[in-house]
C-alpha positions as a Markdown table, in Angstrom:
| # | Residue | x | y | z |
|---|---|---|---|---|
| 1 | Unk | 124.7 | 66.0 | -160.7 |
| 2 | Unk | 123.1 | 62.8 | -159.0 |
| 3 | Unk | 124.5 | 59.6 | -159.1 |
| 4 | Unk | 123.0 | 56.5 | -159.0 |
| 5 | Unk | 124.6 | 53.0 | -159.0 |
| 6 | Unk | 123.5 | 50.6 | -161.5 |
| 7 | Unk | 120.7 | 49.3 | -159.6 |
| 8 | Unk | 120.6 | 50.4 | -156.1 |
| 9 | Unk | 118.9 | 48.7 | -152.5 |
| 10 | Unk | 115.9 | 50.8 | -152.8 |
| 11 | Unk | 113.5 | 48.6 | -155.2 |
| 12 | Unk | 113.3 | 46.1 | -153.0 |
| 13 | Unk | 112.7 | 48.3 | -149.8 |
| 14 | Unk | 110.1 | 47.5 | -146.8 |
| 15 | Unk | 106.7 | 48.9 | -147.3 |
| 16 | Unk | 104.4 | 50.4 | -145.1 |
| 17 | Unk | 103.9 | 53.4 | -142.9 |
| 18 | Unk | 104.1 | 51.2 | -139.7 |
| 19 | Unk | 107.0 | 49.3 | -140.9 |
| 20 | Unk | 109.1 | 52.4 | -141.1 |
| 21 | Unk | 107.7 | 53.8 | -138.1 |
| 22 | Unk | 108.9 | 51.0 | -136.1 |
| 23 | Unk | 112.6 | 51.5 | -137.8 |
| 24 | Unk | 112.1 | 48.7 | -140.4 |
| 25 | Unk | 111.3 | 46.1 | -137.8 |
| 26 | Unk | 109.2 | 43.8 | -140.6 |
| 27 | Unk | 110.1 | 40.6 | -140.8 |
| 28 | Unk | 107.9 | 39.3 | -138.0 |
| 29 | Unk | 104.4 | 41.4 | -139.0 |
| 30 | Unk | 101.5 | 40.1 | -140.3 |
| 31 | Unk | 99.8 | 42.9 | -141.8 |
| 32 | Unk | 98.7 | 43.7 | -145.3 |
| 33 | Unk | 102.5 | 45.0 | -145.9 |
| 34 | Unk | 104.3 | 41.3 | -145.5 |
| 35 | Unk | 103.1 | 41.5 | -149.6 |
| 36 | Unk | 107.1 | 43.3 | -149.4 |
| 37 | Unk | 107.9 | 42.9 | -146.0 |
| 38 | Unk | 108.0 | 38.9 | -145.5 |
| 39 | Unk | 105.8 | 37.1 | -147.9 |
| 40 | Unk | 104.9 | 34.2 | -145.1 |
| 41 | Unk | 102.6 | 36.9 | -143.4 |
| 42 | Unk | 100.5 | 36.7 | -146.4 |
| 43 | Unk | 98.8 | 33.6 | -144.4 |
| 44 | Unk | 97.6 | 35.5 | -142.2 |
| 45 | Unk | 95.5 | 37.9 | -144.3 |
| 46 | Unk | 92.0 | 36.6 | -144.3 |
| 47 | Unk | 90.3 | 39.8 | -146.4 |
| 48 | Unk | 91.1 | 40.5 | -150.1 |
| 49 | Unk | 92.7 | 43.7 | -149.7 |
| 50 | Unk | 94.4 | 46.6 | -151.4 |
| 51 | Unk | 97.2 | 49.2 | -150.9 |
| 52 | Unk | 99.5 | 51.8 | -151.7 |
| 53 | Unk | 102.7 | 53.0 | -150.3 |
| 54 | Unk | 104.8 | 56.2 | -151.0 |
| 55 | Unk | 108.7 | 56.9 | -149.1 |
| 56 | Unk | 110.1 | 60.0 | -149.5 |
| 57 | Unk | 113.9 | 59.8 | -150.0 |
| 58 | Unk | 116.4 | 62.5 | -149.1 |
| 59 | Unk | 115.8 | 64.2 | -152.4 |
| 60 | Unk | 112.4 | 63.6 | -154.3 |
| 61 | Unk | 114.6 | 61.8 | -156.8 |
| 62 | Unk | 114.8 | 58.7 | -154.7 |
| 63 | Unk | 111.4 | 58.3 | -153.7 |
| 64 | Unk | 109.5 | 55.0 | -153.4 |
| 65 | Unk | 106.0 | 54.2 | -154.6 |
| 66 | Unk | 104.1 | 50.7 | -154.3 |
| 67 | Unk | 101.0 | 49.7 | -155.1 |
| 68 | Unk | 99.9 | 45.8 | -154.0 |
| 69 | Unk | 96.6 | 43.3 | -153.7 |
| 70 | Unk | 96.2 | 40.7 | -151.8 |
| 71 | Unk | 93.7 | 38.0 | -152.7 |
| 72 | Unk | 93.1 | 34.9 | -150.3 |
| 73 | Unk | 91.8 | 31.3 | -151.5 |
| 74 | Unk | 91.5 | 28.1 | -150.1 |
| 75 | Unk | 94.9 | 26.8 | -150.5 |
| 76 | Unk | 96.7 | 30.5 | -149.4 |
| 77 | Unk | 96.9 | 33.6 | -150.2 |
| 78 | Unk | 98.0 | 35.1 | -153.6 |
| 79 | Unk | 99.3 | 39.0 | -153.8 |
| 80 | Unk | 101.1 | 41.1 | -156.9 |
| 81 | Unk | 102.7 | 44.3 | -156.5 |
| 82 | Unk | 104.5 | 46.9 | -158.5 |
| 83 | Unk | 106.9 | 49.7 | -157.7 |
| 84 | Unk | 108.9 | 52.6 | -158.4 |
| 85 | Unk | 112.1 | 54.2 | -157.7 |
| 86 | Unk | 113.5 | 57.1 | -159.4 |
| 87 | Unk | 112.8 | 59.3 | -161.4 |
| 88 | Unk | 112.4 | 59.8 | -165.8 |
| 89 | Unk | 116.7 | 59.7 | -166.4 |
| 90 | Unk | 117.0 | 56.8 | -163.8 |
| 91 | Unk | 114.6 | 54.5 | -162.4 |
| 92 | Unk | 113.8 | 50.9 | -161.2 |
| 93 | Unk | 111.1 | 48.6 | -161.5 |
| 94 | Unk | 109.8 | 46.3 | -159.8 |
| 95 | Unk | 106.8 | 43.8 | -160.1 |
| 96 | Unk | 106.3 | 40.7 | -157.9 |
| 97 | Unk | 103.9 | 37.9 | -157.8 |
| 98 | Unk | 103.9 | 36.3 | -154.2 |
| 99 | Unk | 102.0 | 33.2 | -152.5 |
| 100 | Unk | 101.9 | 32.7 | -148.9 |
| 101 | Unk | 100.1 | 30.5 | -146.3 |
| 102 | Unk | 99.6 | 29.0 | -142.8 |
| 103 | Unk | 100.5 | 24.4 | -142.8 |
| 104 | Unk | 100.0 | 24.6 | -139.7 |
| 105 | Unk | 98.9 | 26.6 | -135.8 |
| 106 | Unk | 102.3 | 27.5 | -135.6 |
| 107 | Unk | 103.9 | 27.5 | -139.0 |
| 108 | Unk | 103.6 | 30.1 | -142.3 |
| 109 | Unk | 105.7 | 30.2 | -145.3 |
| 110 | Unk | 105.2 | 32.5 | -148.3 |
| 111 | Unk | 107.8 | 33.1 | -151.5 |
| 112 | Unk | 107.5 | 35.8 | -154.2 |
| 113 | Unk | 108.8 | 36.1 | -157.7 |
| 114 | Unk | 110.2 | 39.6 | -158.6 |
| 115 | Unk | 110.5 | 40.7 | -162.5 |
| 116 | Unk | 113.2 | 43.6 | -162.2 |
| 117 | Unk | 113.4 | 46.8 | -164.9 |
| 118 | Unk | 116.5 | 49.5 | -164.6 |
| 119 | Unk | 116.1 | 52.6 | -167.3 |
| 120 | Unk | 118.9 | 55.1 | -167.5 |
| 121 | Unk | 118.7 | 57.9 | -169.9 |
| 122 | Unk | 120.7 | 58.4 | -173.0 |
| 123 | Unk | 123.3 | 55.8 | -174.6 |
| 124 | Unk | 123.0 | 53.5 | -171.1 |
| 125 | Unk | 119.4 | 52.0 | -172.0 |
| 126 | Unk | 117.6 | 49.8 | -169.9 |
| 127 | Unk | 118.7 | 46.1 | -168.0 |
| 128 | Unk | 115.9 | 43.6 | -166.9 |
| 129 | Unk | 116.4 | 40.6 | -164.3 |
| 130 | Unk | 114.5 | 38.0 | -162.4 |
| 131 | Unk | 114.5 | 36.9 | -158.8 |
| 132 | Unk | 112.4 | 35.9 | -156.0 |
| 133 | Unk | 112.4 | 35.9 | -152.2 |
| 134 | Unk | 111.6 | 34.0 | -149.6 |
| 135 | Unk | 110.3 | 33.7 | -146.0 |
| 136 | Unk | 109.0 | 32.3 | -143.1 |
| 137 | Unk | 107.0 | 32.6 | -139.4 |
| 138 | Unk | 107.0 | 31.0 | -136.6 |
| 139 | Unk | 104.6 | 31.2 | -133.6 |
| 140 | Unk | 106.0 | 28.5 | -131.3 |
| 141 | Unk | 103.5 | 30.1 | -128.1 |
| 142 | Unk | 101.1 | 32.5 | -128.0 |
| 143 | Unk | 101.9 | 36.1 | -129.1 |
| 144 | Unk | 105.5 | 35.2 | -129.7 |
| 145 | Unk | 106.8 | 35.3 | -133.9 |
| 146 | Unk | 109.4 | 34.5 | -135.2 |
| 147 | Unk | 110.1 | 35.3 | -138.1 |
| 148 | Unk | 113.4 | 34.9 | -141.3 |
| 149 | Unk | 113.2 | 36.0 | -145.0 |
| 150 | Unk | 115.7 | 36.3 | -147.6 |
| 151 | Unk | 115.8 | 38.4 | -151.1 |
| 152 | Unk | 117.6 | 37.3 | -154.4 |
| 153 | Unk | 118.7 | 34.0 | -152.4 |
| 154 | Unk | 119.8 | 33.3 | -156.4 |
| 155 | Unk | 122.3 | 36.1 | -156.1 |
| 156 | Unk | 120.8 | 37.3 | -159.4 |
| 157 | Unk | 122.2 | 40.2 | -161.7 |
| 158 | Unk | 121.0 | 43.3 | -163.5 |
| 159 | Unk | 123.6 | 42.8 | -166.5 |
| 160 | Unk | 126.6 | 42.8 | -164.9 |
| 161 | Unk | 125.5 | 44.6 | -161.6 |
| 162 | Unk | 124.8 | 43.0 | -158.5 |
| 163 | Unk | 121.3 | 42.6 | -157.2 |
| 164 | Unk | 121.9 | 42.8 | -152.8 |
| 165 | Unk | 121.6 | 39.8 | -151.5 |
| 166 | Unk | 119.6 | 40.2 | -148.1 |
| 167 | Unk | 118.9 | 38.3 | -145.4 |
| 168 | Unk | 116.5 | 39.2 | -142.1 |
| 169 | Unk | 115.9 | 37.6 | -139.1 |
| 170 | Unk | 113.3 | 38.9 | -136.1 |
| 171 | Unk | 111.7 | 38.0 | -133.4 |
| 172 | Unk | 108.1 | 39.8 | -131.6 |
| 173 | Unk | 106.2 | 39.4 | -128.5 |
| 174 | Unk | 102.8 | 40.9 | -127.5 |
| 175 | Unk | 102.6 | 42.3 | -124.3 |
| 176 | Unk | 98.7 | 42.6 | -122.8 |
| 177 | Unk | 97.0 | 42.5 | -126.5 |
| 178 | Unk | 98.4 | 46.0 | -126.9 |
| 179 | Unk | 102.3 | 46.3 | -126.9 |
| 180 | Unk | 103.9 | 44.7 | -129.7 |
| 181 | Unk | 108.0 | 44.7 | -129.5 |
| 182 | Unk | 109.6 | 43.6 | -132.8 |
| 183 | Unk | 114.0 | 43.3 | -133.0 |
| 184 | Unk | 115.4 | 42.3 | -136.3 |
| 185 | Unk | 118.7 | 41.8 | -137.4 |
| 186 | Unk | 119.6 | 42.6 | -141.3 |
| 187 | Unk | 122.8 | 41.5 | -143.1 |
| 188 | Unk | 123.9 | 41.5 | -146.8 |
| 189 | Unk | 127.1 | 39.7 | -147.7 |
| 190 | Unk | 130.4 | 41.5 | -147.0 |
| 191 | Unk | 127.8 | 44.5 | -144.9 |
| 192 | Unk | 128.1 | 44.9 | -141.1 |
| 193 | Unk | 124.5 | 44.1 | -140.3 |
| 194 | Unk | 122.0 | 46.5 | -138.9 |
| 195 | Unk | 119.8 | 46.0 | -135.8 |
| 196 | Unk | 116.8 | 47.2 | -135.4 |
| 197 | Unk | 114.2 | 47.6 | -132.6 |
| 198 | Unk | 110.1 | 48.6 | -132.8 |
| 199 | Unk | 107.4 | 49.3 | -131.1 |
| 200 | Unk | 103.5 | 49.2 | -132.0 |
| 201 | Unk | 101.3 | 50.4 | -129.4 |
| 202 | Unk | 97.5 | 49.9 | -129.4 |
| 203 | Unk | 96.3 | 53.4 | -128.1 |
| 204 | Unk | 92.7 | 53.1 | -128.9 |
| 205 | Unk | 90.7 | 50.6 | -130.8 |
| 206 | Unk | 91.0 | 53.6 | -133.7 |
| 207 | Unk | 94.6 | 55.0 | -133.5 |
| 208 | Unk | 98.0 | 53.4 | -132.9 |
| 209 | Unk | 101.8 | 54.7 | -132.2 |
| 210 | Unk | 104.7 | 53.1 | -133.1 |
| 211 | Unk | 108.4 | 54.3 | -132.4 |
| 212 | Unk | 111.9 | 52.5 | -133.2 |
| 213 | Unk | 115.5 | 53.0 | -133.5 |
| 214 | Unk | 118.2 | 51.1 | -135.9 |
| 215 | Unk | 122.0 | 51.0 | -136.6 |
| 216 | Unk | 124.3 | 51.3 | -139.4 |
| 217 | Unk | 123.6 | 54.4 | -139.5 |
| 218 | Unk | 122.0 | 54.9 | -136.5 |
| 219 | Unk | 118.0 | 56.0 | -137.5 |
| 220 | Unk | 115.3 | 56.8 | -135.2 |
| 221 | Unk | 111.9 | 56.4 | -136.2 |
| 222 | Unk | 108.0 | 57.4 | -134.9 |
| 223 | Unk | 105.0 | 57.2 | -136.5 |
| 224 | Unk | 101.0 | 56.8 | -135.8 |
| 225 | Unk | 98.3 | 54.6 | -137.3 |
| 226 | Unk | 94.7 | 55.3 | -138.0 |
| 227 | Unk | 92.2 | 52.2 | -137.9 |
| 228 | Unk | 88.8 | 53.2 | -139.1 |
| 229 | Unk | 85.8 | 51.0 | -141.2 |
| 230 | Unk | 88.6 | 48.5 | -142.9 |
| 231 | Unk | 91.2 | 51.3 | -143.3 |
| 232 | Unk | 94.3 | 51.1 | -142.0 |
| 233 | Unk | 96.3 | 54.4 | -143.0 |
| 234 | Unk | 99.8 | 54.8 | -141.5 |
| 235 | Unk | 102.2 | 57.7 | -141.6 |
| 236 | Unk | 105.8 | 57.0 | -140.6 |
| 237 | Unk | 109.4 | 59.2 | -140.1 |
| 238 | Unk | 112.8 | 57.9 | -139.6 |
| 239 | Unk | 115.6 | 60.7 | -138.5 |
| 240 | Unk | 118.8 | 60.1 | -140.0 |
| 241 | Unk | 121.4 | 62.1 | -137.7 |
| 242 | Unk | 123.0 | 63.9 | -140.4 |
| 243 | Unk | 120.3 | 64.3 | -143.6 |
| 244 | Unk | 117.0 | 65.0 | -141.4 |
| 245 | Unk | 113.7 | 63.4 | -141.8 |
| 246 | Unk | 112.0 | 61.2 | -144.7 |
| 247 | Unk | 108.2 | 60.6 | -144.3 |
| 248 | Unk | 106.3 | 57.5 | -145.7 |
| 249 | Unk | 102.4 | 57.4 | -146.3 |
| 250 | Unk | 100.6 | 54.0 | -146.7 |
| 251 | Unk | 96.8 | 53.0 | -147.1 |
| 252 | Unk | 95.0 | 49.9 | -147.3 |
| 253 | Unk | 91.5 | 48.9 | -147.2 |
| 254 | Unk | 90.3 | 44.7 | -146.2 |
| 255 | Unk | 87.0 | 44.4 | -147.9 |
């Protein structure tokens, strides 16, 4: 039998191939993926654009898939997503409606609303809950971010199960337009937190590697981006010591 708690961390996961190739090092990127990953990113997408996501868990029954568009306008830019966790006698559900943008050089905020939706089979039913997240960059010189975002800062509940309450904190530099090192630091109330290093490097103009370790357990993680025509398709594996590898897959397109 598999057991599930009443409404686990997953749902509100990072997304994106090169997110979990560089060990979950997020919070300070600005690609397509800060729709999930940090919603103050979403000022620096200038294309509409349009992706989708898949994590493999452990077991098939715990993987991940995420869909998201991003659409910019002249006051910022405006993204919804939706995703899925589970499988048909337990699952979660969860669709977002985020807003982030630049106020100034150096300065980008973005916040998202998140409408929650647990099903478990049989006399158990189904729970629904509302809560948003929030986050923000920094670029106090060039190619250094920094970079803080928290989810269910309400410390919302699914009925009467706690929704985690988590908050990140990172910092990247860009070495030579080509090398970008990200280390985040990730702590839920009454967790130890988990640290977590990443690196993006810029092979060619069409294909880039990233590699990463984090703690808590300790996870190491590789992957490789392919760049091609306003694609940008990323495959990404973390190695947990003891369970093996989980892949991830993510597209998106900038029209």
């Amino acid at each position: 039998m598999i057991v599930f708690p009443a409404f686990s961390q997953h749902i509100e996961s990072n997304a994106g191939g090169r997110t979990v190739g560089m060990a979950n090092s997020s919070v300070v990127l600005t690609d397509f993926w800060s729709i999930y990953n940090n919603q103050a990113g979403l000022g620096f997408v200038q294309q509409l654009s349009a992706g989708v996501f898949h994590h493999s868990g452990y077991i098939k029954e715990q993987n991940i898939q995420g869909v998201g568009i991003a659409v910019p306008t002249k006051t910022g830019t405006i993204a919804a997503t939706y995703n899925y966790y589970g499988y048909t006698n337990y699952n979660e559900q969860q669709a977002g409606l985020a807003f982030g943008r630049t106020f100034t050089e150096y300065f980008a905020a973005g916040i998202k609303l998140n409408f929650l939706h647990s099903q478990i089979a049989g006399e158990y039913g189904s729970s629904n809950a509302v809560t948003f997240e929030v986050g923000i960059l920094s670029q106090p010189i060039e190619n250094l971010f920094i970079g803080a975002h928290v989810y269910n800062p309400s410390y919302s509940e699914m009925g009467t199960e706690k929704i985690p309450v988590i908050y990140k904190a990172g910092i990247s530099y860009l070495f030579s337009g080509t090398t970008l090192l990200a280390i985040e630091t990730e702590k839920e109330p009454e967790q130890s937190a988990i640290f977590k290093a990443g690196i993006d490097y810029q092979l060619i103009e069409l294909v880039s590697l990233q590699a990463g370790i984090s703690t808590n357990p300790t996870n190491y993680s590789f992957g490789a981006g392919f760049h091609y025509s306003g694609f940008n398709i990323y495959v990404g594996f973390i190695k947990h010591q003891a369970l093996g590898f989980t892949p991830s897959f993510s597209v998106s397109y900038g029209f």
